[in-house]
C-alpha positions as CSV (number, residue, x, y, z in Angstrom):
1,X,-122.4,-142.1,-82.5
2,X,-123.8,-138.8,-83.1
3,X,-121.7,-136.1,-84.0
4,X,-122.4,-132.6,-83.2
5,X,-120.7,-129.2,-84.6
6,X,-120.3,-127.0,-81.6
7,X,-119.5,-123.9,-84.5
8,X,-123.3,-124.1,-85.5
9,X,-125.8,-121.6,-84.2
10,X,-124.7,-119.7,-80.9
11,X,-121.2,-121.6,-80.9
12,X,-121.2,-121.5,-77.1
13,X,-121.5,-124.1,-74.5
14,X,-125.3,-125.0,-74.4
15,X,-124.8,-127.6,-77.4
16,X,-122.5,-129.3,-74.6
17,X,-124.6,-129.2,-71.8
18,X,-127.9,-130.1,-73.9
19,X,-125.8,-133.1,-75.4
20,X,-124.8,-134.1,-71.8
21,X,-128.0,-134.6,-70.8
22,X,-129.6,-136.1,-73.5
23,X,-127.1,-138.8,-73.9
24,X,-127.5,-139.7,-70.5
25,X,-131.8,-139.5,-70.8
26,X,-131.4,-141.6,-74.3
27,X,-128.3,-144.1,-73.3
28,X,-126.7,-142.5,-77.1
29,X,-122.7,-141.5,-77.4
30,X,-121.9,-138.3,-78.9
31,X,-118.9,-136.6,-80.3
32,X,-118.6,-132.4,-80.3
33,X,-116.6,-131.3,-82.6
34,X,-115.2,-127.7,-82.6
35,X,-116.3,-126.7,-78.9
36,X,-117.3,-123.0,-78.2
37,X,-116.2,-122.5,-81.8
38,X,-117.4,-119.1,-81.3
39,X,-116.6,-118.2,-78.0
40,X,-112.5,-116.4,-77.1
41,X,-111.0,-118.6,-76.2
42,X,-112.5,-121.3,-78.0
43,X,-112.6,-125.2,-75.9
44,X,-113.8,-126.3,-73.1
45,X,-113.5,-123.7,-70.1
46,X,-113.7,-124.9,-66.2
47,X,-117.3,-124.8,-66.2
48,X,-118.1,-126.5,-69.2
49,X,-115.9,-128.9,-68.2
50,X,-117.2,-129.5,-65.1
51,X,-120.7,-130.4,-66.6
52,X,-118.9,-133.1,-68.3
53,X,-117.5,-134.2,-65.3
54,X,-120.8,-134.4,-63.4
55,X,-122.3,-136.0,-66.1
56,X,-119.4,-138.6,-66.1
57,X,-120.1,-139.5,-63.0
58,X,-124.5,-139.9,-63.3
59,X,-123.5,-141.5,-66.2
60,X,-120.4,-144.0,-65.6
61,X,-119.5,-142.8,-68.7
62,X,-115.9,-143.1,-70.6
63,X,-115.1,-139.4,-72.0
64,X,-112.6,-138.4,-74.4
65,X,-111.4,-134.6,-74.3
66,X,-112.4,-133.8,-70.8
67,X,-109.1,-131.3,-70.7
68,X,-109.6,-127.1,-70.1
69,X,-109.1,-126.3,-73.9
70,X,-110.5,-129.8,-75.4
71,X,-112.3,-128.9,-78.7
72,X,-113.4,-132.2,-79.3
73,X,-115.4,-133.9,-76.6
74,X,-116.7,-137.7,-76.9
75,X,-119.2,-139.2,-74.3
76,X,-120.2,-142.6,-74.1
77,X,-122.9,-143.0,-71.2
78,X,-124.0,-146.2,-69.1
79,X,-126.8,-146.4,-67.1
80,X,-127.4,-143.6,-64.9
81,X,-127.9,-143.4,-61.3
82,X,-129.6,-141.8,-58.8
83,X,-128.6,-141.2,-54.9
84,X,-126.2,-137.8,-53.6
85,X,-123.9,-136.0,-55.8
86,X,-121.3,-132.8,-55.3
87,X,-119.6,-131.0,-57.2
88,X,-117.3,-127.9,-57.4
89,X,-118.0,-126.1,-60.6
90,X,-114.8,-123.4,-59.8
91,X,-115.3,-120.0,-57.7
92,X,-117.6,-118.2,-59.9
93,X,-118.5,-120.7,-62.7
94,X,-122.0,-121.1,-62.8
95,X,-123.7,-123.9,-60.1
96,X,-127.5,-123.2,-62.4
97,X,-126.0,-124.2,-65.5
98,X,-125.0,-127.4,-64.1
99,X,-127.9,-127.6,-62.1
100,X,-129.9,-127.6,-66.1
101,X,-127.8,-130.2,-67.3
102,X,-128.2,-132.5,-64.8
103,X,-131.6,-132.2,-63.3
104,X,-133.8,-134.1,-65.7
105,X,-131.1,-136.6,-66.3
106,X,-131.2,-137.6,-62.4
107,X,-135.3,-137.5,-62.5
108,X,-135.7,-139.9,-65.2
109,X,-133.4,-142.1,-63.8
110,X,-135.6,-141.5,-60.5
111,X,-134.4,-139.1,-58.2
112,X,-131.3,-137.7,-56.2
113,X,-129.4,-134.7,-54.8
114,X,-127.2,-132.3,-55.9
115,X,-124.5,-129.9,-53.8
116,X,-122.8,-127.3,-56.5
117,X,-120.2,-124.9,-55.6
118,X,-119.4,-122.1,-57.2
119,X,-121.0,-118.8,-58.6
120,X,-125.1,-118.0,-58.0
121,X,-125.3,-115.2,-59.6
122,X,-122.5,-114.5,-62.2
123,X,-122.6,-112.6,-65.7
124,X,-123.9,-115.0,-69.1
125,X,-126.1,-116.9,-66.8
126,X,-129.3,-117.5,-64.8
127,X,-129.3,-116.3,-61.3
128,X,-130.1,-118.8,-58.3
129,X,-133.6,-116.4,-58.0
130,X,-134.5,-117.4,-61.8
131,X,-133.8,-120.2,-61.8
132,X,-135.8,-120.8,-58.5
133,X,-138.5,-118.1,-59.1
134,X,-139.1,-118.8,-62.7
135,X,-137.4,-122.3,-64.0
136,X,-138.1,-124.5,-61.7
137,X,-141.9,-123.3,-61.4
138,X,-142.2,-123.6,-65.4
139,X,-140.8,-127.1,-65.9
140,X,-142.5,-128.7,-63.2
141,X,-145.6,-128.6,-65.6
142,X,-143.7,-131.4,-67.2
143,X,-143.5,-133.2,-63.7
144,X,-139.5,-132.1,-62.4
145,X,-140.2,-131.3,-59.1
146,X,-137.0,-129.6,-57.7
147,X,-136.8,-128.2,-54.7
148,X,-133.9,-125.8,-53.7
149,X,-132.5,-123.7,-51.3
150,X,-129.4,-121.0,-51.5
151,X,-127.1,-121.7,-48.4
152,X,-124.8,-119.0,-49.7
153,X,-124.7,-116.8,-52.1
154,X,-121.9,-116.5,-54.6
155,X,-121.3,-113.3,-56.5
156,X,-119.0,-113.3,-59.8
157,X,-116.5,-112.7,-60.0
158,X,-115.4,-114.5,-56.2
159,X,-118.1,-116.7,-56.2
160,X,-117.7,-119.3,-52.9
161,X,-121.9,-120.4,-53.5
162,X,-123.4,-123.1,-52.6
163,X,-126.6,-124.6,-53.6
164,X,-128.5,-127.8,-52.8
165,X,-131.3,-129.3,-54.9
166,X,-133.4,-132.0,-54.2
167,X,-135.1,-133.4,-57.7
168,X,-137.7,-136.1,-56.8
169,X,-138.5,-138.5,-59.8
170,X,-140.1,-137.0,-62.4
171,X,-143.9,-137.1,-62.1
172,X,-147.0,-136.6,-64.0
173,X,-147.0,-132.9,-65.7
174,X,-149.7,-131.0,-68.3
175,X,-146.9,-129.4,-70.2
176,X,-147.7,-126.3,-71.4
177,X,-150.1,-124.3,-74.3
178,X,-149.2,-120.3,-74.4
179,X,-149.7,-119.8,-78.3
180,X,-150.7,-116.1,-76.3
181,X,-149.5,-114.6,-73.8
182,X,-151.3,-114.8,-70.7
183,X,-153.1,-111.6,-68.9
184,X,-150.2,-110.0,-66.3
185,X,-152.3,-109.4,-63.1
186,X,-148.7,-109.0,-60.9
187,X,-144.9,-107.8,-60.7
188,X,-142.9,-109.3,-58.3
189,X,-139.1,-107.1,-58.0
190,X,-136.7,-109.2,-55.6
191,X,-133.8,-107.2,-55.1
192,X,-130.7,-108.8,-53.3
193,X,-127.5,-108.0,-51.4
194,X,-124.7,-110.3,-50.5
195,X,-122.0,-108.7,-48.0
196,X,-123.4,-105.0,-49.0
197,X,-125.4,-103.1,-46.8
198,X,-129.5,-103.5,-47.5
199,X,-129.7,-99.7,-48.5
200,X,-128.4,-101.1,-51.8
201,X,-131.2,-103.4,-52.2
202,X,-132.9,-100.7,-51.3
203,X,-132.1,-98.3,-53.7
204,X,-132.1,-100.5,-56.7
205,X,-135.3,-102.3,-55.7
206,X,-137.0,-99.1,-55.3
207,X,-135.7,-98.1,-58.6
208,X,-137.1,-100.9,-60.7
209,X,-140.5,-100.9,-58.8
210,X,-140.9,-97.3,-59.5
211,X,-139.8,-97.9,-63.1
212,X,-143.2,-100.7,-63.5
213,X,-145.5,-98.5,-61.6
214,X,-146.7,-96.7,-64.5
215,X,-147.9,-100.0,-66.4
216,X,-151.0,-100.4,-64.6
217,X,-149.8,-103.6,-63.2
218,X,-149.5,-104.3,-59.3
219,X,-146.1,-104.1,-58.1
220,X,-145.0,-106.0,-55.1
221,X,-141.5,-105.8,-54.1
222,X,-139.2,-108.4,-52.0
223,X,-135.9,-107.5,-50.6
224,X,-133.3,-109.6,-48.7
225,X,-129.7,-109.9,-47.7
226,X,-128.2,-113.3,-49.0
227,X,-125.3,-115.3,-47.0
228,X,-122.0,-115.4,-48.3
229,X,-118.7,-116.8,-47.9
230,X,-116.1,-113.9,-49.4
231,X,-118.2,-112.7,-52.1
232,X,-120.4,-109.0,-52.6
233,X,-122.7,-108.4,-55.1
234,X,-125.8,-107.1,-55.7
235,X,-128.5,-108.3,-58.5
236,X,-132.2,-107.4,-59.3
237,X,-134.9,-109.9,-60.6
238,X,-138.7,-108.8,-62.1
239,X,-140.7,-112.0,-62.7
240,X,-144.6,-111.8,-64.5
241,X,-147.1,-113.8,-63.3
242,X,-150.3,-114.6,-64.6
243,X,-153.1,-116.5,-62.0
244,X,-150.5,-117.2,-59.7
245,X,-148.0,-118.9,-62.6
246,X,-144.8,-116.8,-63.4
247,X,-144.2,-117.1,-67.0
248,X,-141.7,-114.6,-67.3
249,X,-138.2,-113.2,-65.2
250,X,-135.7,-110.2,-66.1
251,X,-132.3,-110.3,-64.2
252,X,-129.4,-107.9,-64.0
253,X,-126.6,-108.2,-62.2
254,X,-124.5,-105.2,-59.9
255,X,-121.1,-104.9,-61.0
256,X,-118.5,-102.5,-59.4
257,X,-118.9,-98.8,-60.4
258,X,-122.5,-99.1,-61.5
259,X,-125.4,-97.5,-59.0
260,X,-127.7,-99.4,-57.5
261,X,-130.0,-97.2,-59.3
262,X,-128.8,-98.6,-62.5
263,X,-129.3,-102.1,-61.6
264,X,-132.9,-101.4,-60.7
265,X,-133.4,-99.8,-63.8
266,X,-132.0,-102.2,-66.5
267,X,-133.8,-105.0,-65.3
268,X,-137.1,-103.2,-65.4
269,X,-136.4,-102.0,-68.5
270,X,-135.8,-105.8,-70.2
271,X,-139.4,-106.2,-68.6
272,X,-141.0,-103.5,-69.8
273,X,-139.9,-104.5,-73.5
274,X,-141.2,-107.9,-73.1
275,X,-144.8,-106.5,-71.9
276,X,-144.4,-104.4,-75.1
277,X,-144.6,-107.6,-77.1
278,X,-146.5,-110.3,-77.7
279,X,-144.3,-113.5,-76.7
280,X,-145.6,-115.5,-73.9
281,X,-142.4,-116.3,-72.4
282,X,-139.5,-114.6,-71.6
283,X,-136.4,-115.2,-74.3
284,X,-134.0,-117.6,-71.4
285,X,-137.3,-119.4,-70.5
286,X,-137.9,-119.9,-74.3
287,X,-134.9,-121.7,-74.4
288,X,-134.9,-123.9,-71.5
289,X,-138.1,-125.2,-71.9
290,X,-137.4,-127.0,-75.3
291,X,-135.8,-129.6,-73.5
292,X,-138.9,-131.0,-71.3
293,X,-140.9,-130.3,-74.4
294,X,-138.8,-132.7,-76.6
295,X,-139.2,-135.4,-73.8
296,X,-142.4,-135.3,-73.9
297,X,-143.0,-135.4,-77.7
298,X,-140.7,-138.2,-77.1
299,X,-143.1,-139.8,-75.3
300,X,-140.2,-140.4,-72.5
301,X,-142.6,-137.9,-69.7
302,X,-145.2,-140.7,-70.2
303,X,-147.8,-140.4,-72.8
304,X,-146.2,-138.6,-76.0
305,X,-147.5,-135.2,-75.7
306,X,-147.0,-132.1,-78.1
307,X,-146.5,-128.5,-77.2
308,X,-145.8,-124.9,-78.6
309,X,-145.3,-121.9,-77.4
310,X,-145.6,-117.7,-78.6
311,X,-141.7,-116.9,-78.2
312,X,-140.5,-113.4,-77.6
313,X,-137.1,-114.1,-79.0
314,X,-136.4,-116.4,-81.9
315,X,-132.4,-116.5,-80.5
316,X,-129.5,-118.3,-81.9
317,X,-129.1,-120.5,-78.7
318,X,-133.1,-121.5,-79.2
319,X,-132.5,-122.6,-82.7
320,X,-129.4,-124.5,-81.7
321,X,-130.8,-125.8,-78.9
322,X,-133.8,-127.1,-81.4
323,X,-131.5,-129.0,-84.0
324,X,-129.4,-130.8,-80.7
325,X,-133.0,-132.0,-79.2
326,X,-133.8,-133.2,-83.0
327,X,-130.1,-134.6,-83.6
328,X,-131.0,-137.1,-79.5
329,X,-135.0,-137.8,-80.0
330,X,-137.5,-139.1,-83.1
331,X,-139.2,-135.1,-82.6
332,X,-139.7,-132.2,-84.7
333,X,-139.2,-129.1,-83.7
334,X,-141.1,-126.1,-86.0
335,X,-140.7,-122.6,-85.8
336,X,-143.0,-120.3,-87.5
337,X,-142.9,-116.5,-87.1
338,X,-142.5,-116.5,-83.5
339,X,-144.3,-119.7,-82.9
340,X,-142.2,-122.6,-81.2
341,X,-143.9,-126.1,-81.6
342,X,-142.6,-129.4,-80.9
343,X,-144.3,-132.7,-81.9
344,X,-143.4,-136.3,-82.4
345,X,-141.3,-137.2,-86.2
C-alpha cells in the first residue's frame, strides 16, 4: 500500500488524478490522505471524484472514500480494460482533466474510447484547444496516439460539453530532448466563440495577434464558432511551434464583464513572457509530460529510456507531481536550476 499526503506540495487534486493512473499502469493500491488539503473546501469535489469513479471502473477497482468531501481516498486496482467508456464529470467540471488521468491508463492496457461530459473550457484547467493543439501532439512522442474531436463545447460556468477520444494502444515514441528551447519560426492565435457572435472572436483574436506582431515571429491566426448545448463563452489560445512541433500554448478564458480585447491580450501576454525566457516548454506542458517520461524511464513504453527537459516554471504542482511518479515507479526524478530530468533508480 502506498500512502500519499495530498497536503504536500500544491495540495490540490493532481496527486489524485496522477495516483489514479498510476495504480492502474502499475497494478499498486494507494491510500491519500488529507485530500486537497490546501484547497477551500478541502476533500474530494464532483470532479475529482468523478476521476475516481472512471478509474474505478478501467480498473475494477474496490475504493474507499469515494463521497463529495472524502479526505481519505483508498484504491485498490485489478486488471484494467480496454473497450468504450462514458462518463459525466458534472456541468462545468473539467472533461481534460479526466481525459489526463485516464488516457495512458487505457493505452497501456491497449486501447479504447472515452465520451466525457461536462466543461471544455472552464477556469484552473486546460482547454479542449490545449489539450488538442498542444498535449496530445507532445505526448505522442512517447507513442499515445489520441485522437479527438469537440462535439460541443462547454463553457464554465454552464458547461453541457461533450468530448470524444479515441486512444489507440500506445506505440513506439522517441520521447523528447529540449535541454534548449527550440528556434520559434511561428504563432498560431485560435480564438473561439460558443453561443456569442464571431465579432468577439474577432476582436479578441485580433487583439492577441496584434500584441505578437512586434516579435518578429509570423503570426497566423484561426478563428471559429464552437457548438454548444446552453453554454456561452469565449477563450483565446497562442501555441509556439518550432519545425512544425508545438512545444508551447497560452490560454485565457472570457468571463462576463471582461472585453474581448482583454482576453486577446492576457493570453498573448503569458506568451510573450515565456519567449522572454529560456524554458523550452510552457509551465502546464512541463507538468504533464513527467508522466510519459517516468513510464518510459520505467521501461513500461518499451526500452527504458531517459529524458529532461529546460523548464520555464519550476511549479509546486511539477515538484509534486515528481515525488507521486517517484512514490509508483523504480525512477528518479532530478531538478537542477530549471533543468527537469528523469532516469531509471
Amino acid at each position: 500500500m502506498i500512502v500519499l499526503d495530498g497536503s504536500e506540495g500544491e495540495g490540490g487534486g493532481q496527486v489524485l488524478r496522477s495516483a489514479l493512473s498510476l495504480s492502474l499502469i502499475t497494478g499498486q493500491a494507494f491510500r491519500l490522505e488529507k485530500v486537497r488539503a490546501k484547497r477551500k473546501p478541502a476533500g474530494l469535489k464532483a470532479q475529482h471524484l468523478t476521476c475516481v469513479q472512471g478509474a474505478a471502473k478501467l480498473g475494477d477497482a474496490t475504493v474507499e472514500g469515494d463521497a463529495i468531501g472524502s479526505h481519505t481516498v483508498t484504491f485498490y486496482p485489478k486488471a484494467t480494460k480496454t473497450g468504450a467508456f462514458a462518463f459525466h464529470v458534472g456541468t462545468a467540471g473539467s472533461t481534460n482533466l479526466l481525459l489526463h488521468c485516464l488516457a495512458y491508463p487505457l493505452a497501456l492496457a491497449g486501447g479504447g474510447s472515452l465520451t466525457l461530459t461536462g466543461g471544455s473550457h472552464v477556469i484552473a484547467s486546460p482547454s479542449f484547444d490545449y489539450v488538442s493543439r498542444v498535449w496530445a501532439p507532445l505526448v505522442r512522442r512517447w507513442g499515445l496516439a489520441v485522437k479527438l474531436k469537440l462535439e460541443l463545447a462547454g463553457f464554465f460556468p454552464e458547461g453541457g460539453g461533450r468530448l470524444w477520444a479515441e486512444i489507440a494502444p500506445v506505440g513506439p515514441g522517441d520521447g523528447l530532448e529540449l535541454k534548449e528551447r527550440p528556434v520559434i519560426d511561428r504563432l498560431v492565435v485560435r480564438s473561439v466563440v460558443g453561443g456569442l457572435p464571431i465579432d468577439v472572436a474577432h476582436r479578441q483574436g485580433d487583439t492577441a495577434r496584434r500584441a505578437l506582431n512586434e516579435l518578429g515571429v509570423p503570426v497566423e491566426l484561426d478563428v471559429e464558432s464552437l457548438p454548444v448545448a446552453h453554454s456561452r463563452g469565449a477563450a483565446v489560445l497562442v501555441t509556439a511551434e518550432s519545425k512544425g512541433q508545438t512545444v508551447a500554448g497560452f490560454s485565457s478564458l472570457g468571463e462576463r464583464r471582461v472585453p474581448a480585447e482583454e482576453v486577446g491580450r492576457l493570453a498573448a501576454r503569458e506568451a510573450r513572457a515565456w519567449l522572454r525566457g529560456e524554458g523550452a516548454l510552457d509551465e502546464h506542458a512541463g507538468d504533464q509530460v513527467l508522466l510519459p517520461m517516468g513510464l518510459a524511464a520505467a521501461g513500461l513504453l518499451g526500452t527504458t529510456r531517459s529524458s529532461h527537459f529546460k523548464a520555464h516554471v519550476v511549479s509546486d504542482h511539477l515538484t509534486t507531481h515528481a515525488r507521486v511518479l517517484e512514490a509508483f515507479l523504480p525512477i528518479r526524478v532530478t531538478i537542477s536550476g530549471d533543468v527537469v530530468d528523469v532516469s531509471a533508480r
